[in-house]
C-alpha positions in Angstrom: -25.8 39.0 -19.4 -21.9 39.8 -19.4 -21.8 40.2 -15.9 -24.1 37.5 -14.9 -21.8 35.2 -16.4 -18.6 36.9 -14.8 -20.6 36.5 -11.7 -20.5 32.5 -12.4 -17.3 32.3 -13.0 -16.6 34.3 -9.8 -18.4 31.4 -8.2 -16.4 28.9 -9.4 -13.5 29.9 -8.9 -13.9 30.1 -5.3 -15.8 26.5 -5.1 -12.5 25.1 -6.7 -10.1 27.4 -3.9 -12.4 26.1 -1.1 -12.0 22.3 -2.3 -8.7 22.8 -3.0 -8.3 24.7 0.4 -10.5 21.3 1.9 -8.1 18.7 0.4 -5.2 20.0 1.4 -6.3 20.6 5.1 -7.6 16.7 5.4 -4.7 15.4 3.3 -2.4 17.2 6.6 -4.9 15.3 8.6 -4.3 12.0 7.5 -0.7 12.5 7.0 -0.3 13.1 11.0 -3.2 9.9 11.6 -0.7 7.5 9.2 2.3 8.7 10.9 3.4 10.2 7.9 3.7 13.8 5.5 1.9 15.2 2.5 3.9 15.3 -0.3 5.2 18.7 -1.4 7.6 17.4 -4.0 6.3 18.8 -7.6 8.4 15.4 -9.3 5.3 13.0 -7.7 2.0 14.3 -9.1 0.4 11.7 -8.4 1.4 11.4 -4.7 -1.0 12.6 -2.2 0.3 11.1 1.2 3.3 9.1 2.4 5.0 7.5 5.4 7.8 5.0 5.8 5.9 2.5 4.2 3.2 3.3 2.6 1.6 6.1 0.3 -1.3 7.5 0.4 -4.3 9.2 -2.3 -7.0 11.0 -0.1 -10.1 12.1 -1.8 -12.2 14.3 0.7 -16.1 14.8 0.2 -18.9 16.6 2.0 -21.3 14.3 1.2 -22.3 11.7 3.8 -20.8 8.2 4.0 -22.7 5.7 2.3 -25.2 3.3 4.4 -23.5 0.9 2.8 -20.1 1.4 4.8 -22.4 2.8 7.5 -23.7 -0.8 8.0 -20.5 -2.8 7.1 -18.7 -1.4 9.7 -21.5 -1.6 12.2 -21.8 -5.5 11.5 -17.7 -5.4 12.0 -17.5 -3.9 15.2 -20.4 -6.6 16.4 -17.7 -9.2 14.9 -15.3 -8.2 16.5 -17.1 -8.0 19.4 -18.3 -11.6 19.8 -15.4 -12.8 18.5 -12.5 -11.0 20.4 -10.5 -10.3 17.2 -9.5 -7.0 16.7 -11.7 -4.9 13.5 -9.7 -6.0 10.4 -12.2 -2.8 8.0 -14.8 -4.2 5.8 -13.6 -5.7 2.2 -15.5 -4.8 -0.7 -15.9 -7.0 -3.5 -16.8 -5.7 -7.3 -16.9 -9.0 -9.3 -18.2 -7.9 -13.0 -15.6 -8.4 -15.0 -12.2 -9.6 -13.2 -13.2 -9.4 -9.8 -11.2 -6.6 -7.5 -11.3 -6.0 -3.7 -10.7 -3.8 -1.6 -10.0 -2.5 2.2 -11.9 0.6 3.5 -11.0 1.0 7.0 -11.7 3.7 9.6 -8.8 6.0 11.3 -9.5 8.1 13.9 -9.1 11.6 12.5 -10.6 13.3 15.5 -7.5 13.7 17.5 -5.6 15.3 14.5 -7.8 18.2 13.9 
């Protein structure tokens, strides 16, 4: 039973080194697609990505991406589309409470692997 349990543990630990391994690759990712670095400096904890301007927190997931977001941006690109304005992202809208928005929009990643 000892063993088995050492053997879980094992198993953890490399789940949280993989997903550690994970983050950091896509947070280089998104720091070359913003135009920008990943932060290295110990005295910003909280500070994931940044460029001249802006900074960044990126939370990487192997899940799939909602439908939700799947069908936003679908109905956005038809928008834009029709319209001839370029795709702004899709606003989201949680209004319990105080209401809060806001912007999810898609950046080409592909090019920076």
């Amino acid at each position: 039973q000892l063993q088995e349990i050492g053997m879980k543990e094992s198993a953890i630990h490399k789940q949280n080194r993989n997903n550690r391994q994970r983050g950091k690759h896509y947070e280089r990712v998104i720091a070359k697609a913003v135009g920008g670095v990943r932060n290295l400096d110990k005295r910003y904890q909280h500070l994931d990505v940044y460029n001249k301007t802006h900074c960044y927190e990126v939370k990487s997931s192997q899940s799939s991406v909602p439908q939700w977001i799947l069908s936003a941006t679908k109905q956005n690109e038809l928008a834009s589309k029709e319209s001839g304005y370029e795709q702004g992202g899709i606003i989201k809208v949680w209004t319990k409470g105080t209401a809060k928005a806001y912007l999810i929009k898609e950046i080409n990643i592909k090019e920076t692997e």
